[in-house]
N, C-alpha and C positions, 0 to 999 in steps of 0.2 A: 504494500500500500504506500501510497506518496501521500505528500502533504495536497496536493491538486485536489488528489481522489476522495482525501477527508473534508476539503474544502468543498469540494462540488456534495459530495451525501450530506452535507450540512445545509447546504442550498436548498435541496431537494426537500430536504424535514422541515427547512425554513417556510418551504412554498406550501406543502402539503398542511403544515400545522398553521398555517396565517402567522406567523413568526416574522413580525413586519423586517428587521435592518438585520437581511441574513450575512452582511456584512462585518456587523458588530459583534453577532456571533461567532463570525470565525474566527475574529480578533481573539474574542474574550476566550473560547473553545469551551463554553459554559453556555447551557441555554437553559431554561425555565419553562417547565411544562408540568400543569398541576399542580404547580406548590414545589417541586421538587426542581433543586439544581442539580442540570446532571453535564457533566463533562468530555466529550468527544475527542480522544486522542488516537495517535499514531504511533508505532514505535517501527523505524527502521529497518533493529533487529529481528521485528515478526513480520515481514510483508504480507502476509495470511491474513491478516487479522485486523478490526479497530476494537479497539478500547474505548468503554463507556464503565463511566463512574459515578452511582446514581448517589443524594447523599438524602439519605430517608430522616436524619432528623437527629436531636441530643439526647443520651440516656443523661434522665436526673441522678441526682447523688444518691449511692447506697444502693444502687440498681447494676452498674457498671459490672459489676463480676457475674452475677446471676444473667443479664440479657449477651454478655459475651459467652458463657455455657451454652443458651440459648442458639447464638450463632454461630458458634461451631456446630453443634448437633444439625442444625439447619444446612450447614454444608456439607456433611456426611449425608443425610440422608435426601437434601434435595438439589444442591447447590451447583455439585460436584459434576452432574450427567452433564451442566449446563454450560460449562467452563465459567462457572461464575462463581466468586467466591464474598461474603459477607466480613466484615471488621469491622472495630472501632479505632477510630483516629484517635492516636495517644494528646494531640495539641489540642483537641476542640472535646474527645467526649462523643463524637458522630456516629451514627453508626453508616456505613460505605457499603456500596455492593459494586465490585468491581466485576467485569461482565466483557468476556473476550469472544466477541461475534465474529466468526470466520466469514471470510468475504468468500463470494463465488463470484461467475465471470458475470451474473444479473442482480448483484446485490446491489439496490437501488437505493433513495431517498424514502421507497415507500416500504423495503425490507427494515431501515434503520426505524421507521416510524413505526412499526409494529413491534419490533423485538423491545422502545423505548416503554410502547402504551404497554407490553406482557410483564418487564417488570417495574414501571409505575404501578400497577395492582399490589405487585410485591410489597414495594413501600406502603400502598396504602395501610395493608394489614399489616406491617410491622408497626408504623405511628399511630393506627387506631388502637392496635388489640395489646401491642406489648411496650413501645414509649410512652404511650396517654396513658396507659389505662392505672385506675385507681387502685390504693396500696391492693387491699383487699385482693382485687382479679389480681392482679400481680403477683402476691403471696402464691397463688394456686399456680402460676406457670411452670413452676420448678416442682413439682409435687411428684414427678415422675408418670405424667399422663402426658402422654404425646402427641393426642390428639389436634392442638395448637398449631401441628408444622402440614400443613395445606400447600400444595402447589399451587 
């Protein structure tokens, strides 16, 4: 992958999502879709590949060990088929879903726009059911019921 090829699928996601200064986006390599910043890069060293970095949101204090347990087990058992891997950013407290989408020779503006809305969902249920949610539901996530990790 070149930096062209990530600039042009930036365009694409620009035109398709009403993403007015698809410009400014490629500057910044960070676009905003849903509440969610998520970040479009390149690395040289994979020409296979682009890199998308969704950032779902802050674990509050006294949660950060328990929801990073959470997100390990989450990439064992869902993560992992997807080349996608879940953290927490050591500077901010974030929790990250980094997501390595293999190009093919038709991977389009409207391929990036699908795989972006498949895990935007993911965020959604990570910030509503286990960053929001009150001490109580909280308390219950770690209890050894796994029913919580949904694709």
């Amino acid at each position: 992958m070149s930096l062209e090829r990530r600039n042009q699928l930036i365009r694409e996601l620009c035109d398709l999502r009403g993403i007015g200064d698809a410009d400014r986006a490629i500057e910044r390599g960070v676009i905003s879709i849903d509440d969610f910043d998520i970040a479009i890069d390149f690395y040289e060293e994979d020409p296979a590949a682009i890199y998308v970095n969704f950032q779902f949101g802050i674990v509050s204090g006294g949660r950060t060990l328990r929801v990073f347990r959470l997100l390990l087990e989450a990439n064992l058992s869902v993560y992992a088929q997807d080349q996608a891997q879940l953290g927490v950013e050591a500077e901010t407290g974030g929790v990250v879903l980094v997501v390595r989408g293999v190009l093919e020779a038709n991977s389009d503006g409207q391929w990036l726009v699908e795989m972006i809305e498949h895990y935007v969902e993911h965020g959604r249920y990570w910030r509503e059911n286990i960053l929001l949610s009150d001490d109580e539901m909280f308390r219950h996530l770690a209890d050894g019921n796994y029913l919580w990790i949904r694709a």
